[in-house]
MARGUMAR-381337 format. One record per atom (N, C-alpha, C): residue in one letter; x, y negated, z negated. Coordinates in nm, 2 decimals. Layout:
N
+-----+--------+--------+--------+
| res |     c1 |     c2 |     c3 |
+-----+--------+--------+--------+
|   A |      X |      Y |      Z |
...
+-----+--------+--------+--------+
//
This chain:
148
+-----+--------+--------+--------+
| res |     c1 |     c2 |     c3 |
+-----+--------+--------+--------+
|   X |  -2.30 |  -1.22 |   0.33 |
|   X |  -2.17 |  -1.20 |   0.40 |
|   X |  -2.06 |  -1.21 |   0.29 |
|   X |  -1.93 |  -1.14 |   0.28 |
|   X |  -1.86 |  -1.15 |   0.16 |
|   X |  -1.75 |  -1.22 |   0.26 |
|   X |  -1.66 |  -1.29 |   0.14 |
|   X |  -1.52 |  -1.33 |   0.16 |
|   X |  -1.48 |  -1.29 |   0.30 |
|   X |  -1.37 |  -1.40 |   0.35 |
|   X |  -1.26 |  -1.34 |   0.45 |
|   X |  -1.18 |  -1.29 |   0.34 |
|   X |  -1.16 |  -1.14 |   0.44 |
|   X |  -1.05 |  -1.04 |   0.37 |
|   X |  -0.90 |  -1.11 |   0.40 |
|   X |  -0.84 |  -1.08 |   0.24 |
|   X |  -0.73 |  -1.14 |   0.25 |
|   X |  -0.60 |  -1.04 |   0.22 |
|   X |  -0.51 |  -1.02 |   0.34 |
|   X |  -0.38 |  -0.94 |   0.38 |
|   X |  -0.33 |  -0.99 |   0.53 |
|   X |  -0.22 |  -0.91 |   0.53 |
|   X |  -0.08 |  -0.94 |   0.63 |
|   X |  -0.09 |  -0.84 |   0.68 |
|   X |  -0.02 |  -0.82 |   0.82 |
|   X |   0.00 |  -0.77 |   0.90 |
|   X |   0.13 |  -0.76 |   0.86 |
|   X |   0.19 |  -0.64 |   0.81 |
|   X |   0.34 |  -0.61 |   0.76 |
|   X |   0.41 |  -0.56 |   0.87 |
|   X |   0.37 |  -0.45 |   0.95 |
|   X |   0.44 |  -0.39 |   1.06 |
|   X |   0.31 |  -0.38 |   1.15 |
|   X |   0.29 |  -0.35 |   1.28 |
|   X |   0.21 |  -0.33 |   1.35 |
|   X |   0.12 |  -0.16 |   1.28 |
|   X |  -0.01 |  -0.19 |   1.26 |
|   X |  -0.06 |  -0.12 |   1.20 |
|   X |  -0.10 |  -0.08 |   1.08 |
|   X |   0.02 |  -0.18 |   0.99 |
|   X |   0.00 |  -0.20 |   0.84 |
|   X |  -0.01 |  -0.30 |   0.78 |
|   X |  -0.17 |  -0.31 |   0.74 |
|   X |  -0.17 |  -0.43 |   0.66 |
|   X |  -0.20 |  -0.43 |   0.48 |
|   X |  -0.19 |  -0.51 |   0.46 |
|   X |  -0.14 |  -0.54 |   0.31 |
|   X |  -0.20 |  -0.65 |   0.25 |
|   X |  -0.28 |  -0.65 |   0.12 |
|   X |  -0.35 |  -0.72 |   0.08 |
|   X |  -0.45 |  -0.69 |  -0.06 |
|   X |  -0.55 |  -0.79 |  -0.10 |
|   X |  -0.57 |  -0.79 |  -0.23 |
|   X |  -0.72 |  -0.73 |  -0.24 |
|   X |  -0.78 |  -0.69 |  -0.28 |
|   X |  -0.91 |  -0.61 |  -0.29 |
|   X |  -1.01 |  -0.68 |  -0.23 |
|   X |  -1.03 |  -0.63 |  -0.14 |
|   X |  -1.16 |  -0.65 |  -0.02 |
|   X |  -1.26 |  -0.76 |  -0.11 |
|   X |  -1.31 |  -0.79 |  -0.05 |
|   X |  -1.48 |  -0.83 |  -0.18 |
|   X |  -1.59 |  -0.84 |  -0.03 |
|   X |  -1.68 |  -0.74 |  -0.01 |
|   X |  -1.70 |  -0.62 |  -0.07 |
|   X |  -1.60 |  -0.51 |  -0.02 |
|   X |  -1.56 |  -0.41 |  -0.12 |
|   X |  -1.48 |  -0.34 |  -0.05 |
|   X |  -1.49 |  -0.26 |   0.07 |
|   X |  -1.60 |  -0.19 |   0.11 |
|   X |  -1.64 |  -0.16 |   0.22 |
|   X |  -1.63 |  -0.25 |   0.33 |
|   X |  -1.61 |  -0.36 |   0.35 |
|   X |  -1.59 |  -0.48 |   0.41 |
|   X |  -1.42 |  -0.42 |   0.52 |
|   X |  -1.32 |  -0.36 |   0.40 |
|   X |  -1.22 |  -0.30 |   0.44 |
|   X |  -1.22 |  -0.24 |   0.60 |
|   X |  -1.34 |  -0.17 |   0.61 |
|   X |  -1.29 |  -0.04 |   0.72 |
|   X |  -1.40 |  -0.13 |   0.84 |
|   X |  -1.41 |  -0.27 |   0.79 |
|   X |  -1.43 |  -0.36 |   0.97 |
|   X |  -1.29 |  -0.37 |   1.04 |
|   X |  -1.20 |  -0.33 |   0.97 |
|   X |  -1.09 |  -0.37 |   1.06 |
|   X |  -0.95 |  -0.24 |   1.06 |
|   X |  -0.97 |  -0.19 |   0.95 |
|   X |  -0.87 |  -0.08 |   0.94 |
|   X |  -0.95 |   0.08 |   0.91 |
|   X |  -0.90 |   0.16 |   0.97 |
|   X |  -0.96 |   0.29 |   0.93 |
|   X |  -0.93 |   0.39 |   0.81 |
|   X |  -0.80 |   0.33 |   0.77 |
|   X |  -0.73 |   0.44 |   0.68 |
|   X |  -0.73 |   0.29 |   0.52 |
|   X |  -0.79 |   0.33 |   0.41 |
|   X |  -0.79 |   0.21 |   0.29 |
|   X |  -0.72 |   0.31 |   0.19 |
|   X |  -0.67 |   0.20 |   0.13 |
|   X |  -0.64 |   0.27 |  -0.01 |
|   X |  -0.62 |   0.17 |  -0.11 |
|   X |  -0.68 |   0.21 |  -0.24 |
|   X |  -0.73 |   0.15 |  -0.29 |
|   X |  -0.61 |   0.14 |  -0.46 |
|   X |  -0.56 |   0.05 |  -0.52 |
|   X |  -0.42 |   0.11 |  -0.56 |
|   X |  -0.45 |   0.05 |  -0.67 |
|   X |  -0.54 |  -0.03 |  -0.70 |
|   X |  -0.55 |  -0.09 |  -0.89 |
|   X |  -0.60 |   0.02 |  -0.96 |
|   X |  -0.55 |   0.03 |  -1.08 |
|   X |  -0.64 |   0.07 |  -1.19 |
|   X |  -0.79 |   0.03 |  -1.21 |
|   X |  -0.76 |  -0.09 |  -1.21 |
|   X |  -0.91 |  -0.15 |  -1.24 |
|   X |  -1.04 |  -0.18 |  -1.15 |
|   X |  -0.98 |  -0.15 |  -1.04 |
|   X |  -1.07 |  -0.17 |  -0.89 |
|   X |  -1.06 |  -0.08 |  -0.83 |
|   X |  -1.13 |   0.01 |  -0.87 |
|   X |  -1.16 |   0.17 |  -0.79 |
|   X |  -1.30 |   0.18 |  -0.77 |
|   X |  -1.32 |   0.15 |  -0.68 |
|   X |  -1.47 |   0.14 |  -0.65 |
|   X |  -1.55 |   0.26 |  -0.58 |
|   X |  -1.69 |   0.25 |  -0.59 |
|   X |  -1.73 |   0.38 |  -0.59 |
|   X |  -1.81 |   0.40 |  -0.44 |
|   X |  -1.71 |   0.39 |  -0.34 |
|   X |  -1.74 |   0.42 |  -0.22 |
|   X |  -1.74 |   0.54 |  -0.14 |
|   X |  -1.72 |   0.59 |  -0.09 |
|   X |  -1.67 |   0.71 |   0.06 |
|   X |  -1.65 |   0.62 |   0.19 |
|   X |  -1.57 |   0.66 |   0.28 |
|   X |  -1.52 |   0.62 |   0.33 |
|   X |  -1.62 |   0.66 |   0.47 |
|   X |  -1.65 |   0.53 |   0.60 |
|   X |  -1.75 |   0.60 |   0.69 |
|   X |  -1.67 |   0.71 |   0.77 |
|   X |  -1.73 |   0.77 |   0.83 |
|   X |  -1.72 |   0.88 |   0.93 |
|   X |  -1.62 |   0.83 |   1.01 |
|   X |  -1.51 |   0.93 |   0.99 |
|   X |  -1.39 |   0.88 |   1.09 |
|   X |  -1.27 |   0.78 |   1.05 |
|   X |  -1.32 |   0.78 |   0.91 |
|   X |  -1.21 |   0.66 |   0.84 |
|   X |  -1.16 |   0.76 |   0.72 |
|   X |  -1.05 |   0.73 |   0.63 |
|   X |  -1.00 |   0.77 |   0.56 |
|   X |  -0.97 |   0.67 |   0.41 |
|   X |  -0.97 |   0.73 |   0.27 |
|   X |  -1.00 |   0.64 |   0.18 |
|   X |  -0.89 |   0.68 |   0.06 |
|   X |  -0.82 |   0.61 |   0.05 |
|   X |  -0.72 |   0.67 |  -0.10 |
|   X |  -0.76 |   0.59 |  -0.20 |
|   X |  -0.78 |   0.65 |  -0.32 |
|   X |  -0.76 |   0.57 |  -0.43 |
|   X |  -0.61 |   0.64 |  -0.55 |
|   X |  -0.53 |   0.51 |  -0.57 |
|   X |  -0.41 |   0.52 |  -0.63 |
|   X |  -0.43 |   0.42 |  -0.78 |
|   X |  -0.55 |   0.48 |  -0.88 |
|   X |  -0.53 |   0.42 |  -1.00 |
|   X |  -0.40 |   0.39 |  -1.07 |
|   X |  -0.32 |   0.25 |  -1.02 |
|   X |  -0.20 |   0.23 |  -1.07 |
|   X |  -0.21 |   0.12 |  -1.16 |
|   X |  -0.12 |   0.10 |  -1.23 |
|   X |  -0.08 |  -0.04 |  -1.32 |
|   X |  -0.02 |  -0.10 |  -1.30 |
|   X |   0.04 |  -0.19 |  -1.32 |
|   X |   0.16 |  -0.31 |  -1.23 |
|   X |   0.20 |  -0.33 |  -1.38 |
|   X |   0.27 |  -0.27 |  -1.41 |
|   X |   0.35 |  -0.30 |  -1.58 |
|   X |   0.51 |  -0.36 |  -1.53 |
|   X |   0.54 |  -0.46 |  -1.60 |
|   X |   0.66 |  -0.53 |  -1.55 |
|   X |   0.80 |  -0.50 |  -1.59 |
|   X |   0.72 |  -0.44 |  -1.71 |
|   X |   0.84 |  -0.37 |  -1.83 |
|   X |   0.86 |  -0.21 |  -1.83 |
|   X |   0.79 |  -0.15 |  -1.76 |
|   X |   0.81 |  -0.03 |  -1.77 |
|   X |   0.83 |   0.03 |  -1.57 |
|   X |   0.90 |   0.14 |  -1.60 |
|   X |   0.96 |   0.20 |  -1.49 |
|   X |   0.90 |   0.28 |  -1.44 |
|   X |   0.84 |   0.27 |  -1.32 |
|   X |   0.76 |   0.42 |  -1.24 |
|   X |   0.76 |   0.53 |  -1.29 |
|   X |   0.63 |   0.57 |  -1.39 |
|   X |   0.64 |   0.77 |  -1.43 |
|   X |   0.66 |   0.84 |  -1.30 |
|   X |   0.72 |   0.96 |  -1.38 |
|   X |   0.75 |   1.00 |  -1.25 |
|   X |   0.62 |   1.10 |  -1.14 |
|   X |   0.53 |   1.12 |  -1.26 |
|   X |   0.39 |   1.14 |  -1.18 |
|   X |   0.36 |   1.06 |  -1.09 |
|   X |   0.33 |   0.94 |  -1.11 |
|   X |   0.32 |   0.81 |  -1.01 |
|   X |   0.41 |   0.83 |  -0.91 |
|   X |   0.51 |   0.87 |  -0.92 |
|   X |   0.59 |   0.88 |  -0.84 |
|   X |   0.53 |   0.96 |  -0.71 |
|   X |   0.55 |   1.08 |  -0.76 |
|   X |   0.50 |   1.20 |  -0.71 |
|   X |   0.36 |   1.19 |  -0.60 |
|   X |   0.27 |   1.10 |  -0.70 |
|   X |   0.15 |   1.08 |  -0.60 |
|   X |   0.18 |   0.98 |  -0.49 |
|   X |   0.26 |   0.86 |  -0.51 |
|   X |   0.32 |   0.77 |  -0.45 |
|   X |   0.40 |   0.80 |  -0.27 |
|   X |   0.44 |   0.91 |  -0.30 |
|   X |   0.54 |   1.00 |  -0.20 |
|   X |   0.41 |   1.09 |  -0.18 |
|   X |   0.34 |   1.13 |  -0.16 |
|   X |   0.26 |   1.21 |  -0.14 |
|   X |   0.11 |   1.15 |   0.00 |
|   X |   0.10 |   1.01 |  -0.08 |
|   X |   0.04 |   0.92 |  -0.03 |
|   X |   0.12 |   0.84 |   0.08 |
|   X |   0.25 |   0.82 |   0.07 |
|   X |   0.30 |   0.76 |   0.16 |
|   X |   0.35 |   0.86 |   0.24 |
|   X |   0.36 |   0.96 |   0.23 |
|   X |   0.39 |   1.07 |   0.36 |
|   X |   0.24 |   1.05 |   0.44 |
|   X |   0.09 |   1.09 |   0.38 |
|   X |  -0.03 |   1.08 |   0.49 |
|   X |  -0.01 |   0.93 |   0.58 |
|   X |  -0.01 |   0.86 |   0.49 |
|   X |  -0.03 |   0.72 |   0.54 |
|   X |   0.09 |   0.71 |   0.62 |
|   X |   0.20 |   0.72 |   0.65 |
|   X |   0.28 |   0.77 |   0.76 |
|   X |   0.26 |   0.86 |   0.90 |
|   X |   0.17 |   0.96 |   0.86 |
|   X |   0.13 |   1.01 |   0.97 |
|   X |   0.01 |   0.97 |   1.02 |
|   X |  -0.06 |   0.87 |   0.95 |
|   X |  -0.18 |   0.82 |   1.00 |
|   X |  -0.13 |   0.70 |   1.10 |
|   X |  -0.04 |   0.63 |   1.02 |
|   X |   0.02 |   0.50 |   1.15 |
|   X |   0.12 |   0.57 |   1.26 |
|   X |   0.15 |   0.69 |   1.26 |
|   X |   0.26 |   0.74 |   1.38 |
|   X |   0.11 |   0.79 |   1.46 |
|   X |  -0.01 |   0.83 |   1.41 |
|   X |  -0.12 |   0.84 |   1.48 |
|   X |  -0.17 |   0.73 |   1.57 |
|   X |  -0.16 |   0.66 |   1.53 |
|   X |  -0.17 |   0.50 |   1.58 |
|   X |  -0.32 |   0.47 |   1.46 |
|   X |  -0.38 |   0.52 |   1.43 |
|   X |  -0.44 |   0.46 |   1.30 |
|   X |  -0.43 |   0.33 |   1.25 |
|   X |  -0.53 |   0.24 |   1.15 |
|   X |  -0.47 |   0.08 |   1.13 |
|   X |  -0.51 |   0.15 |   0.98 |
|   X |  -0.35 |   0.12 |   0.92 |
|   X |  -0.37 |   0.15 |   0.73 |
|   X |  -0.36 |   0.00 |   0.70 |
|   X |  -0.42 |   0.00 |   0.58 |
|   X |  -0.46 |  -0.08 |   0.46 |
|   X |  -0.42 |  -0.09 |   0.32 |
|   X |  -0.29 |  -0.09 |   0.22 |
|   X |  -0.28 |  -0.11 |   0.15 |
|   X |  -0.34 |  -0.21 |   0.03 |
|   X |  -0.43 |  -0.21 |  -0.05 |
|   X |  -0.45 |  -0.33 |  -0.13 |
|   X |  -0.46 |  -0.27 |  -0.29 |
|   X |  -0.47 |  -0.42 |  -0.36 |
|   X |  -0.45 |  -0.41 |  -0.53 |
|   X |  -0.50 |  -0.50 |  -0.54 |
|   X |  -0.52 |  -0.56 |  -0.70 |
|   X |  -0.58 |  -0.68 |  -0.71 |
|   X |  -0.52 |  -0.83 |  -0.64 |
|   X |  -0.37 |  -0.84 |  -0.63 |
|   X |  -0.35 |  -0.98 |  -0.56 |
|   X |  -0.32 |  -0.92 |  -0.41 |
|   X |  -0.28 |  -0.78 |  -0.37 |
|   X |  -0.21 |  -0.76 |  -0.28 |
|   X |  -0.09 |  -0.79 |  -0.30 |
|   X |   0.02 |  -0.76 |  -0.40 |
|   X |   0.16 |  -0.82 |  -0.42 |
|   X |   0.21 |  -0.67 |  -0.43 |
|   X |   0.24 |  -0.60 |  -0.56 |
|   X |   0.30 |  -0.54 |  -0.62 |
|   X |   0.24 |  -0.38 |  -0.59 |
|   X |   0.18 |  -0.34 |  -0.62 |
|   X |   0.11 |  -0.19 |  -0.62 |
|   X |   0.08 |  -0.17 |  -0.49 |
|   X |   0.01 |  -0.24 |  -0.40 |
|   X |   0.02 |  -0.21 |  -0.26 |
|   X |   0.12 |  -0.24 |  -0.19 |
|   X |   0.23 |  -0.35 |  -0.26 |
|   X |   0.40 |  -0.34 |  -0.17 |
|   X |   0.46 |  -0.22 |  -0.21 |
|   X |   0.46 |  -0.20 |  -0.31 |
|   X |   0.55 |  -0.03 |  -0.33 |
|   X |   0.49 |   0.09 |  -0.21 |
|   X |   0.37 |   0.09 |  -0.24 |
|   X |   0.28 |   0.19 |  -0.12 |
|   X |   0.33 |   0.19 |   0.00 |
|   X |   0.33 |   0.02 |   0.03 |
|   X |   0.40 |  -0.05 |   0.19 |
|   X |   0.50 |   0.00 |   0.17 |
|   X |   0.56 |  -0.03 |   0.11 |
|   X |   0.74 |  -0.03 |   0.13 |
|   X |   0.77 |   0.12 |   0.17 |
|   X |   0.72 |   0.27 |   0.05 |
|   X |   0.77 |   0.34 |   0.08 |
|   X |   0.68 |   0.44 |   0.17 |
|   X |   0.57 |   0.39 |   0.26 |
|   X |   0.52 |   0.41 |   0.39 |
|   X |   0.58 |   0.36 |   0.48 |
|   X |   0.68 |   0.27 |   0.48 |
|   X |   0.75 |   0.23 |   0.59 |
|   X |   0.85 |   0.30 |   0.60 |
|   X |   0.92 |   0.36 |   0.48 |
|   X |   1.05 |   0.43 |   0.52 |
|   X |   1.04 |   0.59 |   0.51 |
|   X |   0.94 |   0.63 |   0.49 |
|   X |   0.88 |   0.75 |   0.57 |
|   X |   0.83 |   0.74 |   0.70 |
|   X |   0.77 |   0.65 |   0.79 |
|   X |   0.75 |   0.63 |   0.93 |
|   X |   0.83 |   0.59 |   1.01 |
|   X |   0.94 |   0.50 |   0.94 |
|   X |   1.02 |   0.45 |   1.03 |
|   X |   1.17 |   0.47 |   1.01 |
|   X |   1.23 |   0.53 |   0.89 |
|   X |   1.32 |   0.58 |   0.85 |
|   X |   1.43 |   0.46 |   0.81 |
|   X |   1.36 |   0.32 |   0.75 |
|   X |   1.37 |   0.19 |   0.69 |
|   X |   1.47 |   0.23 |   0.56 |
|   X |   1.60 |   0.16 |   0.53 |
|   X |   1.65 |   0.16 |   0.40 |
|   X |   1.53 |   0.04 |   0.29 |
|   X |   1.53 |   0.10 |   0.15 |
|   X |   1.43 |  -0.01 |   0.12 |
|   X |   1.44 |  -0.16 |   0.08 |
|   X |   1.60 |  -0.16 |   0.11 |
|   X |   1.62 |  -0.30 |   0.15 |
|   X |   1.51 |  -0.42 |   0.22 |
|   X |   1.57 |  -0.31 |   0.34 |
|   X |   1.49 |  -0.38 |   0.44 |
|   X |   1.35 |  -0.40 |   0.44 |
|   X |   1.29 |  -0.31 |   0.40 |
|   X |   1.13 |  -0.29 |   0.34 |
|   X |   1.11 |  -0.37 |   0.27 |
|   X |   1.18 |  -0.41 |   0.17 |
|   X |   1.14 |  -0.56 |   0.06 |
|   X |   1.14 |  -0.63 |   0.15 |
|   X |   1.28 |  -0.66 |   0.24 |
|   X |   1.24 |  -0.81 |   0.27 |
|   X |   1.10 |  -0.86 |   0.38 |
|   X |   1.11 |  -0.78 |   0.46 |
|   X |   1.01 |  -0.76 |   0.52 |
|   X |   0.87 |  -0.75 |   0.48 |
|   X |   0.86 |  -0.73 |   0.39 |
|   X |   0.71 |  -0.73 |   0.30 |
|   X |   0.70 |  -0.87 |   0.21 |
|   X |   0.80 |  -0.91 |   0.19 |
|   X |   0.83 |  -1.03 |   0.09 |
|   X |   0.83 |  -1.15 |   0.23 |
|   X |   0.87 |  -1.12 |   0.30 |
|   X |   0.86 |  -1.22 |   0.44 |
|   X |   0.73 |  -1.22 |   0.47 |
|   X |   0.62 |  -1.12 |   0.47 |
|   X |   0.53 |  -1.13 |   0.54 |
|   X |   0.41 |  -1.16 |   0.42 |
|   X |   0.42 |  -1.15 |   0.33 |
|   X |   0.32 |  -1.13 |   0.20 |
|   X |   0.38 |  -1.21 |   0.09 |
|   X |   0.37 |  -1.35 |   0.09 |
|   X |   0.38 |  -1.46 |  -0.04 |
|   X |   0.38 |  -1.35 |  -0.17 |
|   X |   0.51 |  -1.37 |  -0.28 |
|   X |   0.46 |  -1.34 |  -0.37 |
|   X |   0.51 |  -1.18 |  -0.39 |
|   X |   0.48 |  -1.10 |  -0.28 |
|   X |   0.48 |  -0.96 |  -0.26 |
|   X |   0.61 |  -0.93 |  -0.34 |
|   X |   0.59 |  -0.84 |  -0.46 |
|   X |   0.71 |  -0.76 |  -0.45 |
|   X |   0.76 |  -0.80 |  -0.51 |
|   X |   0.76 |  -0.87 |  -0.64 |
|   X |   0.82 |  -0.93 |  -0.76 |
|   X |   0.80 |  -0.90 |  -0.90 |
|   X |   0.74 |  -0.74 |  -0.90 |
|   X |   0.79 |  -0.62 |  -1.01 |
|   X |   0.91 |  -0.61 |  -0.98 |
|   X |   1.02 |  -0.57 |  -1.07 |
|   X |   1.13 |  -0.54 |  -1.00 |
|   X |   1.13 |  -0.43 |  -1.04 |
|   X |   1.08 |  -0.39 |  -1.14 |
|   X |   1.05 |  -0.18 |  -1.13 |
|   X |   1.02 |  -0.20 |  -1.02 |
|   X |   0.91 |  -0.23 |  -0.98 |
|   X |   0.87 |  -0.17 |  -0.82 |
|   X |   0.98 |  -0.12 |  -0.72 |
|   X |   1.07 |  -0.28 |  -0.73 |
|   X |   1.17 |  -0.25 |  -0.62 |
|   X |   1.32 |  -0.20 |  -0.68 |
|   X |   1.35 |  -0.20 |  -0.77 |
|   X |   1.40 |  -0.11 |  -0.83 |
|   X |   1.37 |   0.08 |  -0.81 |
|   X |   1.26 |   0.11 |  -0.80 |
|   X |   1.21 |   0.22 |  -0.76 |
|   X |   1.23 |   0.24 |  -0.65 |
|   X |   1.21 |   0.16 |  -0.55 |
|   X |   1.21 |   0.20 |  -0.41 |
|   X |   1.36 |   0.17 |  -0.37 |
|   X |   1.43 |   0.09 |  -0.41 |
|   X |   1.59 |   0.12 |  -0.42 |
|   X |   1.65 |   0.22 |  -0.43 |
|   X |   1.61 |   0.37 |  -0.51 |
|   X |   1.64 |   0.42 |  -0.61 |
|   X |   1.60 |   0.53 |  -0.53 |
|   X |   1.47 |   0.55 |  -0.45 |
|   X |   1.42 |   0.66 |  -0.39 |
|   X |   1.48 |   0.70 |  -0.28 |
|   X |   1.45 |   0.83 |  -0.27 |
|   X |   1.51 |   0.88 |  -0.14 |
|   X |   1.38 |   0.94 |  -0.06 |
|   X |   1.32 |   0.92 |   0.05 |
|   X |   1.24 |   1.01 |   0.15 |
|   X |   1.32 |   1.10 |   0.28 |
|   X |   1.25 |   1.18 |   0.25 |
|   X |   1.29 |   1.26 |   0.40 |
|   X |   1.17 |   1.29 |   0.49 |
|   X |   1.24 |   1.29 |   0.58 |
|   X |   1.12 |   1.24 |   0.70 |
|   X |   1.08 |   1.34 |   0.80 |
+-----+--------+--------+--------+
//
């Protein structure tokens, strides 16, 4: 039996959290995972009826979102948007669950709910210890604009 999986319930439907152990472990409770570290991309498929992202990212403190990252970032948060307006249960995680899957959070929420990302920090930072203390990160999501 592995670990209790450890994440938040950020908004109804979206939870947030640090890499499964085992990752497959993930889709007992949510259908839609994504998988957002660099270094924890594990070599799964996702079962029948569930959905599976992997977002090889870095959490660099000093440097500012490429804008490829970007691009995949908005790309990924537009699906995972229409998966929770589906009523779907998404899953953001990274190695602690802070940083790489808050940005994901953050700008999934203001594609689904049309959230300034203000309010997205705090609300992620309220719900998730720790969450959200790249300030590229949130500097990026400050900075972004979605259309919905």
């Amino acid at each position: 039996m592995g670990k209790k999986q450890d994440f938040n319930w950020i908004v109804p439907g979206l939870g947030q959290g640090s890499y499964p152990e085992p990752p497959e472990s993930a889709f007992g409770t949510f259908d839609v995972v994504v998988f957002a570290a660099e270094e924890l991309q594990p070599n799964i498929q996702a079962p029948p009826g569930c959905f599976l992202f992997k977002l090889p990212m870095d959490d660099d403190i000093y440097r500012p979102v490429p804008p490829a990252v970007g691009d995949i970032l908005h790309q990924t948060a537009r699906a995972l948007a229409s998966y929770l307006r589906a009523g779907h249960k998404v899953l953001t995680t990274c190695a602690q669950g802070r940083n790489r899957s808050g940005i994901l959070s953050g700008l999934t929420m203001m594609y689904c709910f049309g959230m300034p990302a203000d309010d997205v920090i705090k609300i992620i930072q309220r719900k998730r210890k720790y969450a959200l203390c790249n300030t590229m990160f949130t500097q990026w999501l400050q900075t972004t604009r979605v259309r919905r």
